[in-house]
FIBA-187079 format. One record per residue: x, y, z of N, C-alpha, C, CB in turn. Coordinates in steps of 0.05 Angstrom, whole numbers, plus 32768, in hexadecimal, padded with zeros to 4 digits. Glycine has a CB too. Example, Ala and Ser with C-alpha at 12.3 -4.5 7.8 and 13.67 -1.06 7.14 Angstrom:
81087F8E809C80F67FA6809C81087FBE809C80E27FA780B5 81017FD3808E81117FEB808F81028001809D811A7FF48072 
//
This chain:
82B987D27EEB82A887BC7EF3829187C67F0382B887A67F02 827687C27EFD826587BC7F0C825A87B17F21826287B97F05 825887AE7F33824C87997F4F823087A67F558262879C7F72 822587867F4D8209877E7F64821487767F7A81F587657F5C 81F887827F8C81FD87737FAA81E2876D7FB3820E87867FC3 81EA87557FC781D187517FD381E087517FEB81BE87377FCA 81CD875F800881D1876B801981C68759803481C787848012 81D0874B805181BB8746805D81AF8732805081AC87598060 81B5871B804281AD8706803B81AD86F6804C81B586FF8029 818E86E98058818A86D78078818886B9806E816686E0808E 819C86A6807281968685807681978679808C81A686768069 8184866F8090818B865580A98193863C8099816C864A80BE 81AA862C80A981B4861C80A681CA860980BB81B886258094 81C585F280B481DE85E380CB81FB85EC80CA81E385C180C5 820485F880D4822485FF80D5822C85FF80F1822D861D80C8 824A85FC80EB825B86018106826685DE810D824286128125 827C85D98119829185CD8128828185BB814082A785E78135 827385C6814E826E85BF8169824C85AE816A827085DD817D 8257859C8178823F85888176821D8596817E8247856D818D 821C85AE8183820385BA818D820085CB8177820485C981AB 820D85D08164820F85E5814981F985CA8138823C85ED8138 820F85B2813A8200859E812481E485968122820A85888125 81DB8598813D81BE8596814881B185B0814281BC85918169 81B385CC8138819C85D8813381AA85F2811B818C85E28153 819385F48115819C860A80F1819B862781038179860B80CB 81B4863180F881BA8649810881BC866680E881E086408120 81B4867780ED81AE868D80DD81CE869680CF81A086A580F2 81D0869D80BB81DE86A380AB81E186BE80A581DB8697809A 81EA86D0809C81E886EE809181FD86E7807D81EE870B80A8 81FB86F58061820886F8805082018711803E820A86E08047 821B871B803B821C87358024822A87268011822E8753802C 822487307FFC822E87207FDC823A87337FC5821087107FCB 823E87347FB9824187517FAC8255873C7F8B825B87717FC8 824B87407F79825487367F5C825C87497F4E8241872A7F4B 8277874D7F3B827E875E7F2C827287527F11829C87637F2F 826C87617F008263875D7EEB825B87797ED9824F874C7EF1 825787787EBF8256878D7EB38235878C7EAA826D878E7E9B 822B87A77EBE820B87AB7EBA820287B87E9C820087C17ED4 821787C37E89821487D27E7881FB87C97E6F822687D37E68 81FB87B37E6281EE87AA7E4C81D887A67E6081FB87927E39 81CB87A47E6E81B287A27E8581AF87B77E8481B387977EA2 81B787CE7E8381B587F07E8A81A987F37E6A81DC88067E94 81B587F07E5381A587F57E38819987ED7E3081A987F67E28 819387CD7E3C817B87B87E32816287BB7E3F8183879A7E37 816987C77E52815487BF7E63814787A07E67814087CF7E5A 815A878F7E70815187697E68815D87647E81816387537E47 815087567E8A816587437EA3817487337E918153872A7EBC 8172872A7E82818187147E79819D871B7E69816D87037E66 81A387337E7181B787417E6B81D187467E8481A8875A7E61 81BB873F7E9B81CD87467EB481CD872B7EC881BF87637EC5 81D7872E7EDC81D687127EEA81C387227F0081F987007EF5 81AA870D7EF9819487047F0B819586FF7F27818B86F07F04 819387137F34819B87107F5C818B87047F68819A872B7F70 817687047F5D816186E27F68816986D47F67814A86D47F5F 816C86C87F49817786B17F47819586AE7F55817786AB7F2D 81A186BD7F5E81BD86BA7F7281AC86B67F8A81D786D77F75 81A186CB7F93819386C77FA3818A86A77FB2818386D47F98 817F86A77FA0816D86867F9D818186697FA2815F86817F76 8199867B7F8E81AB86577F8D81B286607FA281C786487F75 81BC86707FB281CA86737FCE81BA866C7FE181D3868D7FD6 81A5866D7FE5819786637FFA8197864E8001818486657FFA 818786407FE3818886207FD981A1860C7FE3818B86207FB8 81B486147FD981D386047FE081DB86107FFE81F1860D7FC5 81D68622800E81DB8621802E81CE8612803481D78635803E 81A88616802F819086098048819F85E58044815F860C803A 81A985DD802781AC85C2802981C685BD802F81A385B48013 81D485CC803681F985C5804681F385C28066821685E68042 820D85B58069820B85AD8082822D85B4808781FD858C8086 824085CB807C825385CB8083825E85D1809D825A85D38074 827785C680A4828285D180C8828785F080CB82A585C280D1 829B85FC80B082A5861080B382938627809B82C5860A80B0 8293864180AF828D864D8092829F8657807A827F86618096 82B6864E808082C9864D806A82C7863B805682DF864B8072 82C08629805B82C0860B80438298861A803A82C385D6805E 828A86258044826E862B803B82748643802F8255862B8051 82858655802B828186718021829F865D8003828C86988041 82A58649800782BA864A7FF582A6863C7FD882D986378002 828D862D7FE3827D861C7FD4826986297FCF827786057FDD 826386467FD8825186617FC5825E86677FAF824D867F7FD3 827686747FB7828186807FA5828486747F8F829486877FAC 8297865A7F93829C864F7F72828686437F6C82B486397F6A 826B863B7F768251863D7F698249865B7F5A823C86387F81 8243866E7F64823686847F57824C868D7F43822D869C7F6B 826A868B7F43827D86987F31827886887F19829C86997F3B 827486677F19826986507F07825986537EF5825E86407F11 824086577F068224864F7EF8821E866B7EF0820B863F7F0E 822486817EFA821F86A07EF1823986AB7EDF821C86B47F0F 824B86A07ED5825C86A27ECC826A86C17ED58255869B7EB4 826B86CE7EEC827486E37EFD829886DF7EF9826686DF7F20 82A786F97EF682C086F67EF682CF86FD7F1382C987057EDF 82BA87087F2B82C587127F3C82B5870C7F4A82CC87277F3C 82AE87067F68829B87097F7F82A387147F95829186F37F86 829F871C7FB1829E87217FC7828E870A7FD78294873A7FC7 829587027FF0828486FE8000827F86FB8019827E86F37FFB 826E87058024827587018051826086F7804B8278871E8072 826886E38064825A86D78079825986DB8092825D86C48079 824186DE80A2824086EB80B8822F86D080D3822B870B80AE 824186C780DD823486B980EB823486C08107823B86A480E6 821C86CE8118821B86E08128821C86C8814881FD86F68122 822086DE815F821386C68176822D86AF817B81F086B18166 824586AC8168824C8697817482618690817D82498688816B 827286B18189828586B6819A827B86CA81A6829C86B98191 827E86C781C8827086D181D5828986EF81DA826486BA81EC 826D86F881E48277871781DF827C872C81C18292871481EB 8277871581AC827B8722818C826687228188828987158175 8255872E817F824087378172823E87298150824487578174 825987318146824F872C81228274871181228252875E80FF 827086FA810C828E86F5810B828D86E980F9829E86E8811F 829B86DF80E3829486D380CB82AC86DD80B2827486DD80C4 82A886D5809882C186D4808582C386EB807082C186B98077 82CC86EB806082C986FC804782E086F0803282CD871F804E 82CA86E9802482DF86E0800682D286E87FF182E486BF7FFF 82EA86EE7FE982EE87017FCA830486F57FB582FB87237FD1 82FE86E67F9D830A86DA7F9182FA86E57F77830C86BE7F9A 830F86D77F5A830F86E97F43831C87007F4082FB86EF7F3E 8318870C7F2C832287237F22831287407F15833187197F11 831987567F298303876B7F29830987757F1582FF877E7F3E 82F7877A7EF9830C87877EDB82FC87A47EE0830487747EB1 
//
């Protein structure tokens, strides 16, 4: 299997539990990474052979800037089975990095990995 990744992917958005979270869009970091088979992109030379990291790109942004979830567990669970969906992907990766909001931690956030790596 193959994996794209997108690296350091920055959203602002409303998240978090606590009534001072709900009042202002706080920065996101996300690494992404899709298994998929690049072959046929490697001999075609076509995007349309491979899955398009803009366009992941793009819908990921799109569906955070307009969520308003508490946890980033219920928001990394409604990427995933979006991009595994609409990109028809058999495997993904994904962290979320939501920095700043345990003190003394620097980085804290999830990683989910669902599907099957062939």
């Amino acid at each position: 299997m193959d994996i794209i990744f997108l690296n350091s992917l920055r959203i602002d958005t409303v998240i978090g539990v606590w009534d001072w979270e709900r009042r202002i869009r706080q920065t996101l970091i996300m690494d992404i990474e899709i298994g998929t088979d690049i072959s046929q992109a490697g001999a075609s030379d076509d995007i349309n052979d491979t899955v398009d990291y803009q366009a992941v790109s793009d819908r990921i942004m799109t569906f955070t800037r307009g969520s308003e979830f508490k946890l980033i567990e219920a928001l990394g669970e409604g990427i995933v089975k979006m991009i595994m969906s609409e990109f028809n992907v058999a495997w993904m990766r994904l962290k979320i990095n939501k920095q700043g909001v345990v003190r003394h931690v620097r980085d804290i956030g999830i990683i989910i990995e669902r599907g099957t790596r062939g």
